[in-house]
Each structure stands twice: as C-alpha cells, then as structure tokens.
C-alpha positions, 0 to 999 in steps of 0.5 A: 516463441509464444503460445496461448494456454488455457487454465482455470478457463481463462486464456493467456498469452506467454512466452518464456519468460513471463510471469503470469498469475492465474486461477489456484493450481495445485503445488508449493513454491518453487515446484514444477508444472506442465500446461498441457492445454496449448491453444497456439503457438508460433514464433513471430507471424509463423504459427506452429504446430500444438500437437504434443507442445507443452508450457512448463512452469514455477510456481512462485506462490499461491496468493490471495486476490484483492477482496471483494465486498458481496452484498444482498438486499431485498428491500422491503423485508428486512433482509441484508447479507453481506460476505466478503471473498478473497479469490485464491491465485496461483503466480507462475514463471513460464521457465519452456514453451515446447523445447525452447528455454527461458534465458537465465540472466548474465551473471557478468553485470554483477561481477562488474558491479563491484567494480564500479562500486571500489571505483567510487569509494576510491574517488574524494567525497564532495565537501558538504556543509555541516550544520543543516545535516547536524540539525536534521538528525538531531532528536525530536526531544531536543528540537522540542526543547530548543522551540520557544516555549508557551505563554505562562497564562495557558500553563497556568490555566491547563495546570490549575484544576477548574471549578464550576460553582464552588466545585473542582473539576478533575478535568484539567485538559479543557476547561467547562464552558457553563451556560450564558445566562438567560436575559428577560426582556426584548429581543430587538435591537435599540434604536442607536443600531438601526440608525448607524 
C-alpha cells in the first residue's frame, strides 16, 4: 500500500517501509509520530479512501543539509554579504500506512549466517606465497633503510651550511642563488652563430 503525505509543504510518495528525509518536525530519535495530512492513498491501481488514514513514522535523526553559500552584491557601491545556511531536516521510517504494517526483517538469515561462517573455517586454507605478504607489512622505516641511499655530494651539500660573500647562512635546506653578474657591451650575437 502507498500514500502521498504533506509535510513541511512539500508532497512525498511512501510506503511502509521507506525512509524519507523531510523539513525539521519536532521530536528525538527514535520517537513516534503520526502524519495526519494524507493526500492519497491506495494499493496498486485501486485508489482508497483518506478519511481518517494516518502515516505513522520513526523519527531516526534530525540532520543538517549540505550548505549553501548566500551571496548579495550590488555593484558599484561597494556593498558584499555573504551568508552560509545549513537547512535543518528530519530522516523518518514509515514504520504504518492506516493499519498496514511495515515487514520486520527475518531473523532466520542471521541464525544461517554462523552456519556458513563454521563451515568456512573447517575447510584447508589455500597455500599462499609468503615473501611478497612479508614485504607489504613491513614498516615504513625499514622500507626507508633497505632504499639505495642518496649521492654523498647532495649530503654534503644540504649538511654544509652556505656562504654568500664571506657570510654564513643558517639556511641549510636550499641553497641562495646570488645574482648573475651584469656584462657591458653588446647584445647581439657574434657572426660565428648567425652563420651555423
């Protein structure tokens, strides 16, 4: 059976069942509410009577929305607002429609899940190679230490600490690039190049 409710001014479809998440009601998880304002109802093509059918719902959480971003401009007059809003939502289970019932799920797929659970651990485990199993859970550190380690000229070079005119430099991460000297003369190319 289905039927369309009204809440929060907005229409939904539900059946028993279905979870729905809709404008803020008042209530805590896990209470129990009535939608009174039943539109239609009916089961298949065969529409049915909404005097006095009322949805029963859970309330499951009360939530927050995505958020949206309100910006105002007017250009030209120096005038900016921006806002940010986080619309306030109910998620609800339709548990009735009217007298009908939502369907509780069967407890007899988890009492065979066990079952199947003790038949896997009495079957042999496959034999697995182990090197490349060692080799992924071994730490970060030792995979750090087993890497070929760096030229001995970029140690020396980051270790060293720099000078720049006859003054140290405490940096010792990068080295300071000083400024290519300026040439006098002119800047076009010698003959030699034009030619080859």
């Amino acid at each position: 059976m289905f039927a369309v409710v009204r809440t929060g001014g907005k229409q939904y479809r539900v059946a028993a069942g279905d979870k729905i998440v809709v404008e803020k009601l008042a209530g805590e998880a896990g209470d129990t509410i009535q939608l009174g304002e039943v539109l239609l109802a009916g089961e298949g093509s065969d529409l049915r009577s909404t005097d006095g059918l009322t949805v029963s719902a859970e309330i499951i959480a009360q939530a927050k929305g995505e958020k949206v971003i309100v910006f105002k401009k007017r250009r030209r007059h120096n005038y900016r607002r921006k806002n940010g809003h986080r619309q306030q939502h109910t998620i609800l289970r339709i548990t009735a429609i009217g007298d009908q019932q939502a369907e509780k799920p069967k407890k007899a797929k988890k009492e065979a899940a066990p079952a199947a659970d003790e038949a896997q651990a009495a079957a042999p485990a496959p034999a697995v190679d182990a090197a490349p199993a060692a080799e992924a859970k071994q730490p970060r550190a030792k995979k750090a230490a087993a890497a070929p380690e760096a030229p001995a000229e970029t140690e020396a070079h980051v270790q060293a600490p720099l000078k720049v005119d006859g003054a140290e430099s405490e940096m010792t991460d990068t080295p300071v690039a000083q400024k290519p000297s300026a040439k006098k003369g002119s800047t076009k190319k010698p003959a030699a190049d034009k030619e080859a």
